[in-house]
N, C-alpha and C positions, 0 to 999 in steps of 0.2 A: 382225354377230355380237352377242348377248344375251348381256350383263355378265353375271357371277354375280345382284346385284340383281333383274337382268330374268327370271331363269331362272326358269318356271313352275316348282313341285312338284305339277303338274297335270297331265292329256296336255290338248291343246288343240287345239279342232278350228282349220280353215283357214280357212273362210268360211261366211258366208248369202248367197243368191241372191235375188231378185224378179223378177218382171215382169208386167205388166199391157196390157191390148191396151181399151183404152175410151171409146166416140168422147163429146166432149160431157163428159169429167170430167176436171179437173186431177191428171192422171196423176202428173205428177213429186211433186206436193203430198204423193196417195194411198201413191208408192213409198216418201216417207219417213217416213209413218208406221210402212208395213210394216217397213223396214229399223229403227225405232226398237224393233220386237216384235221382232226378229233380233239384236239387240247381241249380247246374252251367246255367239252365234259368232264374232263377231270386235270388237275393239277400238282398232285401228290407223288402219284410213282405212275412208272410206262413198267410195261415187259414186252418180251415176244419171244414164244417158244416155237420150234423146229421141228420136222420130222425129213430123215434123208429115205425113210423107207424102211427101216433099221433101225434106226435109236432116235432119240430127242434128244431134245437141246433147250436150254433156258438161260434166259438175262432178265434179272428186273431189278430195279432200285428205285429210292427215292427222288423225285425231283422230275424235273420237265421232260419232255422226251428230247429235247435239244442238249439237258443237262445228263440223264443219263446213259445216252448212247452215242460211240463216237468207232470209228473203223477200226481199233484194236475186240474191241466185244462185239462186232457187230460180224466181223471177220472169221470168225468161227462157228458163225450160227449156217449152216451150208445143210440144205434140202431142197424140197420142193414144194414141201407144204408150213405153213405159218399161221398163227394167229398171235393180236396183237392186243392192249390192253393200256388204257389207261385211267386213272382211278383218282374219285374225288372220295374220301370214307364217310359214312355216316354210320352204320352200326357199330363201325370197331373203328380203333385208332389208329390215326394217322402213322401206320410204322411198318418196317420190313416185310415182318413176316405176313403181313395182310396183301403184299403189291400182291399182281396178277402178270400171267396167269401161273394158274397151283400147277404142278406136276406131278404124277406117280406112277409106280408100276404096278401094275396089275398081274393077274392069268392070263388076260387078253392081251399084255403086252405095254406098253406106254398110253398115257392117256394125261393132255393137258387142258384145260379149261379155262376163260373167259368168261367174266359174267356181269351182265349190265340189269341191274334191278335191285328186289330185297324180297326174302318168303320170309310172310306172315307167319307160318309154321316153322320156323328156324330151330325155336327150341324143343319143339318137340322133335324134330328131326336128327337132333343135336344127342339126345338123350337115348335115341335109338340105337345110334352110333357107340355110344357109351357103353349100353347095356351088351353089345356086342364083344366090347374090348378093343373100341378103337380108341387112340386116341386123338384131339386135336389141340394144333398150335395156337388158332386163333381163335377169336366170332367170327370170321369171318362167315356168311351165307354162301361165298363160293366153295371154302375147305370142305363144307358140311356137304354141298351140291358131289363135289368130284370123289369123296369118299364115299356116299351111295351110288355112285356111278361104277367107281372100281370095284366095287363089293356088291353087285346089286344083280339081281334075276337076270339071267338068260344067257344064250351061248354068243350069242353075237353086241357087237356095241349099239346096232339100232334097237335091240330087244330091253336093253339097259338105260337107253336113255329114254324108252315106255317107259319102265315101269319108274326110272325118278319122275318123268312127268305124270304121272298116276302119283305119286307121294305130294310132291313141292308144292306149294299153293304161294301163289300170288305174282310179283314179276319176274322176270327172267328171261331175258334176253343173250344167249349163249352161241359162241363159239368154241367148238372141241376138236382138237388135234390127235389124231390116233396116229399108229403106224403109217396107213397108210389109205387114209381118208380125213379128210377136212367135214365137219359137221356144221351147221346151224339150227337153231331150237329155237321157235320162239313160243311163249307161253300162252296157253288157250285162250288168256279175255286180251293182249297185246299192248299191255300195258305200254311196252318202248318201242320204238321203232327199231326194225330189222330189214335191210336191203341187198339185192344179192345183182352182180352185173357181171359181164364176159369181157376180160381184157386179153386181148393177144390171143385168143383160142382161148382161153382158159377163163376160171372163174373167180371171184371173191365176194365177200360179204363184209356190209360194215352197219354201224350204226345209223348212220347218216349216209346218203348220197354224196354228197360233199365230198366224203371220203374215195368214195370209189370216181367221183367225178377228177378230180386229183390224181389216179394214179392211170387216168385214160380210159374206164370200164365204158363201156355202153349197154344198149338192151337193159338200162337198170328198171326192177320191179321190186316195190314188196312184198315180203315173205311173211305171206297169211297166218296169221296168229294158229296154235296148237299144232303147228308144220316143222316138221325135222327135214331139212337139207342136207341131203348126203354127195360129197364130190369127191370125185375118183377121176382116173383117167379115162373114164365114161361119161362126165361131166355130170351136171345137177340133176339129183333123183327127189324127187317130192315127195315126201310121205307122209301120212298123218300118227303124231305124235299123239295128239290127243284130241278129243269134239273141241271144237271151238265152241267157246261160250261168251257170253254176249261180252259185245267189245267196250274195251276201257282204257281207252290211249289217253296219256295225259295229257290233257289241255296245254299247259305249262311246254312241250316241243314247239307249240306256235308262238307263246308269249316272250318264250327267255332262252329256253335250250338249246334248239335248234340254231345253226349258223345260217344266216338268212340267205344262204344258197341251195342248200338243201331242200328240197322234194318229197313231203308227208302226206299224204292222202289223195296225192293228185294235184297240190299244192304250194305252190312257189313263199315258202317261209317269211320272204320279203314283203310280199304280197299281200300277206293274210297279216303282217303287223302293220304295214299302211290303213288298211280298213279296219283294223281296231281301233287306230288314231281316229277315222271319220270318224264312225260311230261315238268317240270319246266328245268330240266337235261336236255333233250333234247332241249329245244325253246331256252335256256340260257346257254351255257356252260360254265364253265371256269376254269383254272389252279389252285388249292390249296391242302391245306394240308388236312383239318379238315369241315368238314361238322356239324355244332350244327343247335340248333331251339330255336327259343323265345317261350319257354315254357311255357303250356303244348299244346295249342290245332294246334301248327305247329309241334309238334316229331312225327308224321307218318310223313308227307310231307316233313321232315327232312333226313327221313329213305329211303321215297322211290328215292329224290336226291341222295344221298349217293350209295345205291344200283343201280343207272343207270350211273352214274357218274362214278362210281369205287371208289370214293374218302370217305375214312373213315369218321363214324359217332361217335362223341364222343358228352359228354356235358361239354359246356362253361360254361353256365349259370344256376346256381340254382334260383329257383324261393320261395320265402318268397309265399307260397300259400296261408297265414291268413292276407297281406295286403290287405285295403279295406275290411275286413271284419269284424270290429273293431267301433264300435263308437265313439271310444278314438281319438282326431284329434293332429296330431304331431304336436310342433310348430314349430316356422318358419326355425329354422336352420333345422331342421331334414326334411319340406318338399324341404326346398331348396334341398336336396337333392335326391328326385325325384326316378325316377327310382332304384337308390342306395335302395333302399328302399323297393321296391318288386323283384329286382335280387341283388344276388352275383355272382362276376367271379371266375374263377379257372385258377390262372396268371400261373401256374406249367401247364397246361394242353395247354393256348390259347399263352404264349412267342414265339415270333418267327413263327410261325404260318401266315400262310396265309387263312383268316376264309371264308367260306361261310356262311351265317345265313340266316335261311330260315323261314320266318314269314306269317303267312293267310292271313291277309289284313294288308293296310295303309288307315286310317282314313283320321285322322287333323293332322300325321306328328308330332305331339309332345311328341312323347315315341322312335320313330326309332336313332333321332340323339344323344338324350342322351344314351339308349343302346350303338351306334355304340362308341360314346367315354369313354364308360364304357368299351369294348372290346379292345381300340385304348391304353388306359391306364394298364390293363392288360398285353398289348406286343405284340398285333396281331400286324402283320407288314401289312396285306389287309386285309381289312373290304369290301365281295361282298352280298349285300343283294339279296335276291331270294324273292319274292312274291308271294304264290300258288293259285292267285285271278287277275284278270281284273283291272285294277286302277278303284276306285269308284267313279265316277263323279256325282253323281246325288243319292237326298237324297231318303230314304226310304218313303213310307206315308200306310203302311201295319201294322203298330207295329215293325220296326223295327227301334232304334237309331242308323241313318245313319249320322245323322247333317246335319246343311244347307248348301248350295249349298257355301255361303262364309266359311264356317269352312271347307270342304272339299281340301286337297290340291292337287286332282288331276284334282280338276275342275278348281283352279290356276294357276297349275303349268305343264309346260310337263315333262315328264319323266327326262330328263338330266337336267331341275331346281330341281326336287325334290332331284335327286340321290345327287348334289350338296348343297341343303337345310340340309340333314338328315349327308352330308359327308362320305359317301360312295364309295371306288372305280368306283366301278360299281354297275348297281342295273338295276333288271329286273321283271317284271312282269309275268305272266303267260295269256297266250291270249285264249281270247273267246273263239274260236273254241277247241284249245286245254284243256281249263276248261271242256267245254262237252262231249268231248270225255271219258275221265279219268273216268266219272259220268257213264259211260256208258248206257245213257240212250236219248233218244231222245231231241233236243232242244224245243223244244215245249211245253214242260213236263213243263217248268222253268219257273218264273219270274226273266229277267235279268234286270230290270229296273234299280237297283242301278249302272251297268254299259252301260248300251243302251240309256235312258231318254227314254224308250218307255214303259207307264204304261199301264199294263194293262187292266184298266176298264177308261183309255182316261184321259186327263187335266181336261176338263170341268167337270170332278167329282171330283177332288180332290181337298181339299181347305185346308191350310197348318194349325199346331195351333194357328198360332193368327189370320184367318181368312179372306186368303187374299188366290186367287186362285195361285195354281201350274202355272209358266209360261211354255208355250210349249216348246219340245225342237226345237233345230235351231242348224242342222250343228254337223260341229266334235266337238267334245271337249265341248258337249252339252251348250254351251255359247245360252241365251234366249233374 
């Protein structure tokens, strides 16, 4: 359970995934640099498990992937096939036995797993397991994944990863290590992104472009939702895991997730957060001096206000980019200090000044109004927040730390309590219609559940982590 301290005012993805299949290259070397392009999805624990053809091999621990992996464990991980993992938790807690990826032995011989998302059906899956006589270590939804994997129908490991994707329901984005095949899975509606490119003759897969752009891949494509990738020394075989069903990628890879290098639907991530800014410019106008961003993942949407506005972009705010990434816990004066803590202002730059601040999302509201009096002290004379997202009314249950529906304050609050909560001149959000526009990509493409209450794969499948069902939504302002 995450302290108040720890409590993101972010939504936060789950994970990054890798894997690579490459005879003749220090694979596990290769995975951690990829997993070093993947940080910004998770920041809890790395791994990276091994296959030499013959046996596996596994590392994972707590901590950065800078922090846990250095040439004495990296040095023993010797094959040719990899995959890699790193992990932000939201169903289970932040601790060992949850890093990734799992490892086991099987009939079929080794088998490790990777897993970017969250199933809706967890516990009933979980119970299945049970009633068999397995046991398991964690919640985790990957232990639950790779143990119907090991133990699951058919004689071969593509016959087995059918039939989990015929069980699993909801996201999943996977890399799986066998003997002597590299796997990729992604889930029939494609809730994450999955990317697969050829480096040096050979192949990998990661979560992100970025990642594979980093380790030299070209030919990069995505890997079509309900599509099992199989690589061998024959390279990438396509196969259909399961029908695709209608698509549901979270909006949230354009807004916050994605590293704004990376490549989603044909789409340069940097791209598509500029013209959320226009569009913010446009739905919101209003009178100032200086346009900044709550640093880093609002400075396109910073830039693209600015550039539709006419109204100059400068930076207010420096960002301490190594808070939170620390084990070391401040005491109590210095977290009293909060925010202070991961920005500093620039009083010579924001005096006098009338500010716009344009930021991705608002959570729980508990980072917005200390900034704005971090600004307010500085010498901005207006403080106008901009928002380049929908108010988020309604929690995530995909793998995404969204918070419950009571931590949320848009699902509290309307718009002119919040603006007044956070102390704000003015404060505007960016609207639906105009979100998917910007995306330039069809609405149907999306899961907007965090701001609709309209899931997906229905209430009646979703059962929250302590075990009680999703209540339906009812009405505006998704009040149940």
């Amino acid at each position: 359970m995450r302290n108040a301290q720890q409590t993101p005012d972010r939504p936060r993805e789950a994970c990054g995934v890798f894997g690579i299949y490459a005879r003749g290259e220090a694979v596990a070397r290769v995975t951690f640099f990829a997993l070093f392009a993947l940080q910004h999805r998770g920041q809890e624990s790395a791994g990276i498990a091994v296959s030499d053809g013959q046996r596996a091999s596994l590392y994972k621990e707590m901590g950065l992937v800078s922090q846990v992996f250095n040439e004495a464990n990296l040095g023993p991980l010797e094959g040719h096939i990899a995959i890699g993992h790193v992990r932000y938790s939201t169903a289970d807690a932040p601790r060992r036995v949850s890093a990734q990826p799992f490892l086991l032995e099987s009939a079929l011989g080794p088998v490790a797993v990777a897993h970017n998302g969250s199933l809706v059906n967890a516990e009933e899956l979980r119970q299945e397991l049970f009633a068999r006589g397995v046991g398991l270590a964690s919640s985790c939804d990957t232990e639950t994944l790779i143990q119907h994997l090991a133990g699951g129908r058919g004689d071969t490991w593509e016959e087995r990863i059918r039939d989990v994707m015929t069980k699993a329901r909801g996201a999943y984005s996977l890399t799986i290590l066998t003997r002597d095949t590299l796997y990729a899975v992604r889930d029939p509606w494609g809730f994450r992104p999955l990317s697969i490119g050829r480096v040096n003759g050979y192949w990998a897969v990661a979560s992100e472009s970025c990642a594979l752009q980093t380790i030299g891949a070209r030919d990069i494509q995505e890997i079509a939702p309900g599509t099992i990738v199989a690589i061998d020394d024959r390279g990438p075989r396509f196969l259909e895991g399961a029908a695709p069903a209608r698509s549901n990628l979270c909006v949230f890879e354009y807004i916050y997730f994605a590293r704004p290098d990376s490549i989603i639907g044909g789409r340069l991530i940097h791209e598509v957060r500029q013209a959320l800014g226009r569009e913010l410019a446009k739905q919101h106008p209003v009178d100032a001096d200086l346009v900044i961003s709550i640093p880093d993942s609002a400075t396109a949407a910073a830039i693209g206000y600015a550039q539709e506005s006419g109204i100059p972009y400068g930076e207010g705010l420096i960002k301490n980019r190594y808070i939170g990434r620390t084990f070391i816990e401040p005491n109590d004066r210095l977290r009293q200090k909060g925010v202070a803590l991961k920005f500093n202002t620039m009083p010579q730059i924001l005096e006098g000044k009338r500010i716009v601040v344009v930021d991705d999302s608002i959570v729980r509201g508990t980072t917005s109004g200390p900034t704005i009096e971090l600004l307010r002290r500085a010498g901005a004379s207006e403080v106008h927040m901009r928002v380049s997202s929908p108010p988020i009314q309604h929690p995530c249950y995909m793998g995404v730390d969204m918070a419950t529906y009571d931590e949320l304050i848009a699902h509290r609050m309307s718009v002119e309590e919040i603006r007044r909560h956070i102390n704000a001149d003015t404060l505007g959000y960016l609207g639906l219609e105009n979100m998917i526009r910007a995306t330039g990509r069809p609405k149907d493409v999306f899961c907007l559940s965090c701001f609709t209450g309209e899931y997906p794969l229905g209430h009646e499948n979703i059962v929250s982590e302590c075990g009680t069902p999703v209540p339906a939504y009812v009405g505006e302002g998704g009040k149940a």
